[in-house]
TIRO-2110 file (N, C-alpha, C; in Angstrom, 1 decimal):
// TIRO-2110
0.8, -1.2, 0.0, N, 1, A
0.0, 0.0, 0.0, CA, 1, A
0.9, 1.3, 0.0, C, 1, A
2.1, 1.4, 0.8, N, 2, A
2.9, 2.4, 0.8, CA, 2, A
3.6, 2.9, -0.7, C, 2, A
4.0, 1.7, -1.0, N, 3, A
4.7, 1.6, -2.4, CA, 3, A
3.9, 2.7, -3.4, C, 3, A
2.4, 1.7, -3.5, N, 4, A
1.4, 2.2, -4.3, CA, 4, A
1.3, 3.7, -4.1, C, 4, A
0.9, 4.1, -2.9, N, 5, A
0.6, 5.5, -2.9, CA, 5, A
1.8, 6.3, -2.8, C, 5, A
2.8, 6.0, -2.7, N, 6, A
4.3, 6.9, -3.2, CA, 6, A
4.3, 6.7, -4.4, C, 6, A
4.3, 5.9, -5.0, N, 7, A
4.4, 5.8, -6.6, CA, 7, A
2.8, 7.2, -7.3, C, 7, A
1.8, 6.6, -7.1, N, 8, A
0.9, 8.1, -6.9, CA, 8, A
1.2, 9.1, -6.5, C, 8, A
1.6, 9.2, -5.5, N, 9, A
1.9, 10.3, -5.3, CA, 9, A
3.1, 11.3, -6.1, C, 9, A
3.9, 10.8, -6.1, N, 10, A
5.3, 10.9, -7.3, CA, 10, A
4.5, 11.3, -8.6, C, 10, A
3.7, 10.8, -9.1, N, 11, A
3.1, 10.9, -10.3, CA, 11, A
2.3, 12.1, -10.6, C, 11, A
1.6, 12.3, -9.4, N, 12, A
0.5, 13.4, -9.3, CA, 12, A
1.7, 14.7, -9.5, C, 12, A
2.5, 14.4, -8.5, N, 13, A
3.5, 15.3, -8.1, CA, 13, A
4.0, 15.8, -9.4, C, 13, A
4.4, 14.9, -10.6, N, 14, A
5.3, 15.6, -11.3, CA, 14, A
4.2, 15.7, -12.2, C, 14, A
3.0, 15.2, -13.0, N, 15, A
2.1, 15.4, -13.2, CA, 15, A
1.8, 17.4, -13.2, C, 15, A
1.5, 17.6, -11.8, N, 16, A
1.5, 18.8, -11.9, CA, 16, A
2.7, 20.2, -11.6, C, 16, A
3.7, 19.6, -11.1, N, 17, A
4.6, 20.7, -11.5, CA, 17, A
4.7, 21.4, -13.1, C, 17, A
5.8, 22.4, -12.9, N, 18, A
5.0, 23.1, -14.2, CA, 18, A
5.9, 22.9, -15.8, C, 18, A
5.1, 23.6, -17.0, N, 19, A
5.3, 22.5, -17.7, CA, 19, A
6.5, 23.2, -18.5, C, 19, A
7.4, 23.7, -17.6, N, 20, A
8.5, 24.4, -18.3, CA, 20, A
9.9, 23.8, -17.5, C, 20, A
11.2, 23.8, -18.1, N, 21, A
12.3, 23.0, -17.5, CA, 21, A
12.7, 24.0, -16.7, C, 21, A
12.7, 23.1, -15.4, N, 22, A
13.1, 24.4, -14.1, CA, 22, A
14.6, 24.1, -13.6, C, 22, A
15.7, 24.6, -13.0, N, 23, A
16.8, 24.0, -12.2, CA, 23, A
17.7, 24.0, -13.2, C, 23, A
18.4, 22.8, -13.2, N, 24, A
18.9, 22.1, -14.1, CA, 24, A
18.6, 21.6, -15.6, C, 24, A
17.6, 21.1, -15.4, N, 25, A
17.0, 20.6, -16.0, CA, 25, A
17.4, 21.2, -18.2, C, 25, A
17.2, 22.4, -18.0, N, 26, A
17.5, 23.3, -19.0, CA, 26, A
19.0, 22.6, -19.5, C, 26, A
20.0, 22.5, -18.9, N, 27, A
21.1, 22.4, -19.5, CA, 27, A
21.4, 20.3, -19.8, C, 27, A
20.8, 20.1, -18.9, N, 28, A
21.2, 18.4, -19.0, CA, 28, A
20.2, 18.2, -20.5, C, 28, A
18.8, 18.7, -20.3, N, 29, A
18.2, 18.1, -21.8, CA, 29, A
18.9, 19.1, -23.0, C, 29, A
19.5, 20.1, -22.9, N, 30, A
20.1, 20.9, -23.4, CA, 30, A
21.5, 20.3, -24.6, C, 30, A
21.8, 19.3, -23.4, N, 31, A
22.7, 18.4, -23.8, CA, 31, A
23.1, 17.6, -25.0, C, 31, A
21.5, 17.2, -24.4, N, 32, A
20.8, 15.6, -25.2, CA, 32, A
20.5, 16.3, -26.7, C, 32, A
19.9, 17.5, -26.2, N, 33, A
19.3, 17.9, -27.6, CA, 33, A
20.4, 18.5, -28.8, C, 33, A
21.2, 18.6, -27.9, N, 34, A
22.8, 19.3, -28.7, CA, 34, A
23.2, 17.7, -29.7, C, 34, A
23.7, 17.0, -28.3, N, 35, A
23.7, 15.3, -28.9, CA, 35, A
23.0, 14.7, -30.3, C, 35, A
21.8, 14.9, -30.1, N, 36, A
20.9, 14.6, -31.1, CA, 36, A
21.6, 15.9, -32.3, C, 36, A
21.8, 16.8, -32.3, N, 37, A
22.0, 18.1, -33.5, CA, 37, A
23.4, 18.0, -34.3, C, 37, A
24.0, 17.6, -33.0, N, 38, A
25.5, 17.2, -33.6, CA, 38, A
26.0, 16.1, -33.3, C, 38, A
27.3, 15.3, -32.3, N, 39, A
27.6, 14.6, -32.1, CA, 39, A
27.9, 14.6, -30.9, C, 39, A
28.2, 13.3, -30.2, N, 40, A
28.5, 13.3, -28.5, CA, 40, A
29.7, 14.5, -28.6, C, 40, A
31.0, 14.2, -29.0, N, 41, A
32.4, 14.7, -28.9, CA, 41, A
32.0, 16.1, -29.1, C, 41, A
31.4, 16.6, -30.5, N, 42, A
31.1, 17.7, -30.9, CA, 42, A
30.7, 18.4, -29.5, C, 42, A
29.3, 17.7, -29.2, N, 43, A
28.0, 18.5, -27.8, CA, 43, A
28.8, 18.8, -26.7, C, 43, A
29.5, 17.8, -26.2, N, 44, A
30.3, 17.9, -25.1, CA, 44, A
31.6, 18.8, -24.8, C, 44, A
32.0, 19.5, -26.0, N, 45, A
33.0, 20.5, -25.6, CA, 45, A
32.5, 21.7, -26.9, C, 45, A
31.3, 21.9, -27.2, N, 46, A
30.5, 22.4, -27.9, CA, 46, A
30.2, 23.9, -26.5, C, 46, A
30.4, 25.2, -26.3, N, 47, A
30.4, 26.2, -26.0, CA, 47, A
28.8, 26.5, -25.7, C, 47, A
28.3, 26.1, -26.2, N, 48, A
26.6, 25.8, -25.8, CA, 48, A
26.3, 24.5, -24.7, C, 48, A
26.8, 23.9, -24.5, N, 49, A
26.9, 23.2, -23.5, CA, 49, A
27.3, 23.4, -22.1, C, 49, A
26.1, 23.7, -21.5, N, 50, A
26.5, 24.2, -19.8, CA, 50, A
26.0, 23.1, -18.5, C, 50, A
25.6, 21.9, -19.0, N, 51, A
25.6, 20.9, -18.7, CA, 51, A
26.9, 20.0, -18.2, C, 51, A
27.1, 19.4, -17.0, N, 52, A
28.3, 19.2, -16.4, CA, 52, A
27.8, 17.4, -16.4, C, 52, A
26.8, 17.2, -17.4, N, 53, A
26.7, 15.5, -16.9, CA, 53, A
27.2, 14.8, -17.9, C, 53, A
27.6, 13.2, -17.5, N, 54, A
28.5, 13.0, -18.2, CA, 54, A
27.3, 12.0, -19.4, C, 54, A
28.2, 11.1, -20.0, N, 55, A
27.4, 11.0, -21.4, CA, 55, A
26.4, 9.4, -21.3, C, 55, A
26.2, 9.0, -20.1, N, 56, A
24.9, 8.4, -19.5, CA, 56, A
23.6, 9.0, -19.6, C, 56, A
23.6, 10.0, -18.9, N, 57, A
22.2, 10.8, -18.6, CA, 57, A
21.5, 11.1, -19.9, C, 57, A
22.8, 12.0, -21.0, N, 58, A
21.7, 12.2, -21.8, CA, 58, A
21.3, 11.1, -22.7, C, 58, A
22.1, 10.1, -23.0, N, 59, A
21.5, 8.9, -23.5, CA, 59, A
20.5, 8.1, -23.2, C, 59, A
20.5, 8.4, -21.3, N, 60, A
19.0, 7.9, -21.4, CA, 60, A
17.9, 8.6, -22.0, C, 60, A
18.0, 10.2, -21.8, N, 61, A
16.9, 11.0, -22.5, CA, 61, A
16.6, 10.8, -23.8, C, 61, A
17.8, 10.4, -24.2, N, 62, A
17.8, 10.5, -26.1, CA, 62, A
17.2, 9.2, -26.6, C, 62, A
17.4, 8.3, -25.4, N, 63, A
16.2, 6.7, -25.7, CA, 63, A
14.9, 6.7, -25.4, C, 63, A
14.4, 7.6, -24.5, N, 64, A
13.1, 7.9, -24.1, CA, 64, A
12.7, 9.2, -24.7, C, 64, A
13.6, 9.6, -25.9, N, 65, A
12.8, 11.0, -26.4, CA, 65, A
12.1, 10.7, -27.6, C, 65, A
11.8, 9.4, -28.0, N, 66, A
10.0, 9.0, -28.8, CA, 66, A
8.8, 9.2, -28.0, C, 66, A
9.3, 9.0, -26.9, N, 67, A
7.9, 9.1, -25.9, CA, 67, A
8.0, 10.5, -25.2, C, 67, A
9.0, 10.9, -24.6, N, 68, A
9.1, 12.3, -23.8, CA, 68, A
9.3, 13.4, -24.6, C, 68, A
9.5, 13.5, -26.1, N, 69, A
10.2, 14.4, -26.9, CA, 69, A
11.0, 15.7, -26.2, C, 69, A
11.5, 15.3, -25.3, N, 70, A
12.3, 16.1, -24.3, CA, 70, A
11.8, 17.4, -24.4, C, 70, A
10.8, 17.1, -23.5, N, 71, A
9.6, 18.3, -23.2, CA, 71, A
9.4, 17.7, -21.5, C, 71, A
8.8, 18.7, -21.1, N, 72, A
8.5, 18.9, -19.6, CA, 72, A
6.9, 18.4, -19.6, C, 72, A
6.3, 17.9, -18.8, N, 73, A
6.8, 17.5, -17.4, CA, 73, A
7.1, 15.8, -18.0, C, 73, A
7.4, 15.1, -19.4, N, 74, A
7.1, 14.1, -19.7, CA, 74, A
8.5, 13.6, -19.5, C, 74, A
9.7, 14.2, -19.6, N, 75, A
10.8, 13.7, -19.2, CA, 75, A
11.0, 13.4, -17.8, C, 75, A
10.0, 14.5, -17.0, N, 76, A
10.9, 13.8, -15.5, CA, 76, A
10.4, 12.6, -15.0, C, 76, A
9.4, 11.8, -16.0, N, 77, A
8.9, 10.5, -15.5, CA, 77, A
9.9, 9.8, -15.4, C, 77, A
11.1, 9.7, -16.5, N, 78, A
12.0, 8.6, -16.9, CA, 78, A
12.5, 8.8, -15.3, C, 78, A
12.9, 9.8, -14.4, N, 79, A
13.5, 9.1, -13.7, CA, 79, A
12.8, 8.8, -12.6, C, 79, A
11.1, 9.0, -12.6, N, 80, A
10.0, 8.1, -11.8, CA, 80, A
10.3, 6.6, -11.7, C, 80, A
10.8, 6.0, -13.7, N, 81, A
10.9, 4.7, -13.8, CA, 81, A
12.0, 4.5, -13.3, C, 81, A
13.1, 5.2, -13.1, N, 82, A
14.4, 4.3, -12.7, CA, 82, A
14.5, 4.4, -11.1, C, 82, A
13.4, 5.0, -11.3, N, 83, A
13.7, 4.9, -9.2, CA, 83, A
12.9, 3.8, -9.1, C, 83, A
11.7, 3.3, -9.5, N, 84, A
11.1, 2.3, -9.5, CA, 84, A
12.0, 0.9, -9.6, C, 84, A
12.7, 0.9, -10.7, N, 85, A
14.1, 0.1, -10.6, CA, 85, A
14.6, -0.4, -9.6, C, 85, A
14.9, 1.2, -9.4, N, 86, A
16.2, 1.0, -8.0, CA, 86, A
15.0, 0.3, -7.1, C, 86, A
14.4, 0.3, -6.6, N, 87, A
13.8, -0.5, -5.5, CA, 87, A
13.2, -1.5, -6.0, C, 87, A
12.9, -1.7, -6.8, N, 88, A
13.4, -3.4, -6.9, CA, 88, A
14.5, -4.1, -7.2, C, 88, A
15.2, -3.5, -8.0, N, 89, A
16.6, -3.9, -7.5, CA, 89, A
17.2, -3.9, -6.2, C, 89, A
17.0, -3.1, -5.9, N, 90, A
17.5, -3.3, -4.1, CA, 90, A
16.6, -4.1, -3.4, C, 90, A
15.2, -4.7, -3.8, N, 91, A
14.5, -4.9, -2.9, CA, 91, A
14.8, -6.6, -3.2, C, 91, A
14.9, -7.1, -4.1, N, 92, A
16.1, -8.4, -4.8, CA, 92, A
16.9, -8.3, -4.2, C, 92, A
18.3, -7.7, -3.7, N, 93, A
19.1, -7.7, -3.1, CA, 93, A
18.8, -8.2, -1.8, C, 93, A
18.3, -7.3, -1.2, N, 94, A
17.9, -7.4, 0.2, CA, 94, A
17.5, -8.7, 0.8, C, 94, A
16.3, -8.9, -0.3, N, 95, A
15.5, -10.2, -0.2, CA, 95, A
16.7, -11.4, -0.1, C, 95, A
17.6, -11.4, -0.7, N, 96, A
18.5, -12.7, -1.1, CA, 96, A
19.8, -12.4, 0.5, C, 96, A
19.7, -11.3, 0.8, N, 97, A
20.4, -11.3, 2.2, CA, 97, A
20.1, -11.7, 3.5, C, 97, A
18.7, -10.9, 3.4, N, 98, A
17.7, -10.7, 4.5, CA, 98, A
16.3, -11.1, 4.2, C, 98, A
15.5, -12.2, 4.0, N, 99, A
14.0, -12.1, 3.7, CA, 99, A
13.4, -11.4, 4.5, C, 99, A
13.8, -11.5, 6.0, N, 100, A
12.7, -10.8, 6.5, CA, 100, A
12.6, -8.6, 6.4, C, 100, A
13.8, -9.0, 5.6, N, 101, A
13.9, -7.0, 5.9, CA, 101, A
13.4, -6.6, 4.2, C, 101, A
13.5, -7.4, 3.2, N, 102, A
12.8, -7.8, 2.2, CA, 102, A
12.3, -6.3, 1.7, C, 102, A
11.6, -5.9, 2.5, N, 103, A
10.9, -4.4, 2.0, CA, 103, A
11.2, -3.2, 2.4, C, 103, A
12.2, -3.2, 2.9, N, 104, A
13.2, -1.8, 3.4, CA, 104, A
13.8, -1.1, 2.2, C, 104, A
13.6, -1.2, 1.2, N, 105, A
13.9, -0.5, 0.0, CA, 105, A
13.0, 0.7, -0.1, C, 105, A
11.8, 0.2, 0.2, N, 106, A
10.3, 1.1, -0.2, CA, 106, A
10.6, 2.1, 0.8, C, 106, A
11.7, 2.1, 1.9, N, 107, A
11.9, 3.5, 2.7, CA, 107, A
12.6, 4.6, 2.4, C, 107, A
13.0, 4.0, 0.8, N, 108, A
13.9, 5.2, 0.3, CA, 108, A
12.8, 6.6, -0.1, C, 108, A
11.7, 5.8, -0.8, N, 109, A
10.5, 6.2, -1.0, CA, 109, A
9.9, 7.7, -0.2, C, 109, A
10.4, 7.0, 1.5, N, 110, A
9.9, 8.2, 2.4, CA, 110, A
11.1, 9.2, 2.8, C, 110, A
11.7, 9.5, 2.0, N, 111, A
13.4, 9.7, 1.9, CA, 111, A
12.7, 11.2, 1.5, C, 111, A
13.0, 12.9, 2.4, N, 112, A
12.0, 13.7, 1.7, CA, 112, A
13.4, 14.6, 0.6, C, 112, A
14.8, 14.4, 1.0, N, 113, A
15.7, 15.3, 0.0, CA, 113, A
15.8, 14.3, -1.3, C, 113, A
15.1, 13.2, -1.3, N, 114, A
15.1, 12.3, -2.6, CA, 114, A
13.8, 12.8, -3.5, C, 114, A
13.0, 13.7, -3.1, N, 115, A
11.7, 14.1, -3.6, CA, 115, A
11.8, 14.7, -4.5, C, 115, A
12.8, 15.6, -4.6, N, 116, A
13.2, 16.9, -5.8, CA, 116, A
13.5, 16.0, -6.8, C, 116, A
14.5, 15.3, -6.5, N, 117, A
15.7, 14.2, -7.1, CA, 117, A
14.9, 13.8, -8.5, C, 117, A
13.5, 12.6, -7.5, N, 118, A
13.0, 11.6, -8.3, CA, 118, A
11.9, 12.3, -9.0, C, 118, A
11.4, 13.8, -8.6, N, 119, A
10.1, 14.3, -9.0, CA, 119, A
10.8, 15.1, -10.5, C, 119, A
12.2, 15.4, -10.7, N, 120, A
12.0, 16.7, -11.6, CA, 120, A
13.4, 15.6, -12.1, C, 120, A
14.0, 16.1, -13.4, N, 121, A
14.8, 15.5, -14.4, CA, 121, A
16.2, 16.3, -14.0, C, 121, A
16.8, 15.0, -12.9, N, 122, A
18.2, 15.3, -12.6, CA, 122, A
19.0, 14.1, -12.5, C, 122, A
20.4, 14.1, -12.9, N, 123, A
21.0, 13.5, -12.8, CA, 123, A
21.5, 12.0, -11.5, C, 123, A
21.1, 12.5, -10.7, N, 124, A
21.8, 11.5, -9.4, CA, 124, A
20.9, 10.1, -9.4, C, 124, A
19.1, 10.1, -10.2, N, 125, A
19.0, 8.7, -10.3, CA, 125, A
19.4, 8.2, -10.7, C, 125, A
19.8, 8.2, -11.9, N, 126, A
20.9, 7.0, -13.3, CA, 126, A
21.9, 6.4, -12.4, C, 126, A
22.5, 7.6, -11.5, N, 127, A
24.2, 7.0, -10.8, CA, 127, A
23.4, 6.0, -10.1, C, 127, A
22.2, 6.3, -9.0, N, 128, A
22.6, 5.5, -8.0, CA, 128, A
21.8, 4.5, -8.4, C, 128, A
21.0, 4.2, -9.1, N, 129, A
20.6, 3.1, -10.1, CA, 129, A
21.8, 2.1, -10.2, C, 129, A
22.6, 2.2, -11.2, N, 130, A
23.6, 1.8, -11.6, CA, 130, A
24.9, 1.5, -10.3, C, 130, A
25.5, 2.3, -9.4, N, 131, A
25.7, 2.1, -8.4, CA, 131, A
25.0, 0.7, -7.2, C, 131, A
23.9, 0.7, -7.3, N, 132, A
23.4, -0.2, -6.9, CA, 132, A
23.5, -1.6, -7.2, C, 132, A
23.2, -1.4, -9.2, N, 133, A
23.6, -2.8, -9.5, CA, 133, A
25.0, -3.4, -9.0, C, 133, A
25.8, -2.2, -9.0, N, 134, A
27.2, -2.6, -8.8, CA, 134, A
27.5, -3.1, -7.3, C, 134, A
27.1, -2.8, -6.5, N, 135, A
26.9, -2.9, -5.3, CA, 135, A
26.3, -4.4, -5.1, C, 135, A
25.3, -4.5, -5.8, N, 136, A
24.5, -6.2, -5.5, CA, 136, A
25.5, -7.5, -6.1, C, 136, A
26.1, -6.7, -7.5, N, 137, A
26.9, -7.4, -8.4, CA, 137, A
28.3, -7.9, -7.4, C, 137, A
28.6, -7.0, -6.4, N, 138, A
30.2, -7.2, -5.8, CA, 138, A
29.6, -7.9, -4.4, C, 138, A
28.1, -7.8, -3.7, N, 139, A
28.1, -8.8, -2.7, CA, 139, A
27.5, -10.3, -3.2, C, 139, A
27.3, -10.5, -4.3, N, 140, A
26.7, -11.7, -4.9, CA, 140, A
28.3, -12.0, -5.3, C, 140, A
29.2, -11.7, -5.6, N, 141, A
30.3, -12.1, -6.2, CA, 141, A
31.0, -12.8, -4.5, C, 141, A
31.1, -11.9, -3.7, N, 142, A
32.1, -12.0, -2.1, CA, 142, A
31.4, -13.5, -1.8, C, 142, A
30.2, -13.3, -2.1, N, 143, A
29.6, -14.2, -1.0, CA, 143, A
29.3, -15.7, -2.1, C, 143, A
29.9, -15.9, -3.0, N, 144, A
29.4, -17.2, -3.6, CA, 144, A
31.2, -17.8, -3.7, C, 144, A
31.1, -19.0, -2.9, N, 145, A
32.1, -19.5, -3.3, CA, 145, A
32.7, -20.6, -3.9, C, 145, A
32.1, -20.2, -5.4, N, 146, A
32.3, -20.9, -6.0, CA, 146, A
33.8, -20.7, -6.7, C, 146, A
34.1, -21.6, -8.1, N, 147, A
35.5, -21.4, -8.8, CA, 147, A
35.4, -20.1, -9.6, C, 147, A
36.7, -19.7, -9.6, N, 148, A
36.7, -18.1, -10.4, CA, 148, A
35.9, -17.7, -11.4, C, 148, A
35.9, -19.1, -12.6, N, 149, A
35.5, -19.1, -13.8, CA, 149, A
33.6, -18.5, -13.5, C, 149, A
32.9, -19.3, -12.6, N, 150, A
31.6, -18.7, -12.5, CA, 150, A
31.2, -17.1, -12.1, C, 150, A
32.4, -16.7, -12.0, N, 151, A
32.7, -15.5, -10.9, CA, 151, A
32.7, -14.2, -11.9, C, 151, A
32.6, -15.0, -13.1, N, 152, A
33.0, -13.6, -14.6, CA, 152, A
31.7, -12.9, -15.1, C, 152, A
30.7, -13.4, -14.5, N, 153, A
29.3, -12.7, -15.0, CA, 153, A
28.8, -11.3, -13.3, C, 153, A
29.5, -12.0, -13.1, N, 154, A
29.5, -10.8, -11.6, CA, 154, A
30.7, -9.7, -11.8, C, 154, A
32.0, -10.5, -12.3, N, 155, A
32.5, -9.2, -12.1, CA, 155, A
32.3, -7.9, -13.5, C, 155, A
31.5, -9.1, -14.3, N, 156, A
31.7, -7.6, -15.7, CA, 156, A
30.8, -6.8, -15.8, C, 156, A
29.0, -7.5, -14.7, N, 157, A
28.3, -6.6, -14.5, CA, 157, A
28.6, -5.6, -13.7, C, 157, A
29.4, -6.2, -12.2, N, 158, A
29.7, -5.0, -11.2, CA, 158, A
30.6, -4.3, -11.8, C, 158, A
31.9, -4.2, -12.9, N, 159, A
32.5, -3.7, -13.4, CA, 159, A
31.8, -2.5, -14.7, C, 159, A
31.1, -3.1, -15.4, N, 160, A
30.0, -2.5, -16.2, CA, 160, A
29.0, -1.1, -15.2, C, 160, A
28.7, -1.8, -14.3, N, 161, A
27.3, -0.9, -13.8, CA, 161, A
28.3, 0.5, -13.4, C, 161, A
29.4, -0.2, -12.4, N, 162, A
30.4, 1.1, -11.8, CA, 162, A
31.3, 1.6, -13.1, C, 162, A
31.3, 1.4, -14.0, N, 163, A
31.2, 2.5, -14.8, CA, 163, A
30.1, 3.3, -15.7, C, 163, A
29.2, 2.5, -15.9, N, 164, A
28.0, 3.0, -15.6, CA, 164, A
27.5, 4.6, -15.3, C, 164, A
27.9, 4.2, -13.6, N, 165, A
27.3, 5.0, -13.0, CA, 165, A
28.7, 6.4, -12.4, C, 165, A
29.7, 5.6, -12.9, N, 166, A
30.8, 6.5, -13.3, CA, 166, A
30.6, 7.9, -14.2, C, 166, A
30.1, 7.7, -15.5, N, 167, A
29.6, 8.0, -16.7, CA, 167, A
28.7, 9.0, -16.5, C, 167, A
27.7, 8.9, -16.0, N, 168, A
26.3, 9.7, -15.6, CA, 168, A
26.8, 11.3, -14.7, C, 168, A
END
């Protein structure tokens, strides 16, 4: 029930905030859209670029810009979806540690300097997204002791995600 009505709520929330790029926001899709006009290399040291994110973020915008056309308020859902992620990804983690704590993810939820974060189109979801896989990736690695050889799908995702979340 908590889940449900944070997830509602989050929705209503960005839903009605307003329908112009506020903060940040202006320079990271700014980015993307430069990305899309010219080239990564070009955008990124392109003088119109006052965007300081690295070349993660806007790639996720520029895969969800059939549906968001990197317009407001339809981009800041994407990172509604990856928070949704993150807590089941962590909430899989958890679960394979701890069953009984199993649902201690959904507290990130009541987390209120995470509110801005997940409500409006900034950067810090993608990292800690990714961070996390890497994180699950390096205690599923410690903790199986098996032979090295099985040990290579753990290290290239935990190696993958932490750059990943390097990147962003």
């Amino acid at each position: 029930a908590f889940f449900l009505l944070s997830f509602f709520g989050f929705f209503f929330s960005i839903s009605t905030i307003p329908n112009h790029l506020i903060y940040d926001e202006p320079f990271h899709l700014g980015l993307a859209k430069l990305i899309l006009k010219e080239s990564l290399v070009a955008a990124k040291n392109s003088p119109e670029n006052a965007s300081a994110a690295g070349v993660v973020y806007p790639a996720i915008h520029i895969a969800a810009q059939p549906i968001t056309q990197l317009t407001a308020p339809s981009v800041r859902f994407v990172n509604l979806i990856l928070t949704l992620l993150l807590v089941c990804i962590l909430t899989l983690q958890i679960n394979r540690l701890h069953p009984e704590a199993a649902y201690t993810p959904l507290l990130l939820l009541g987390i209120p300097f995470l509110w801005p974060t997940i409500g409006i189109a900034l950067t810090e979801v993608p990292g800690l997204l990714f961070y996390s896989i890497h994180c699950g990736s390096m205690v599923a690695l410690l903790r199986n002791p098996s032979p090295p050889a099985s040990s290579i799908p753990h290290l290239a995702i935990a190696g993958i995600s932490l750059g990943i979340a390097i990147l962003t």
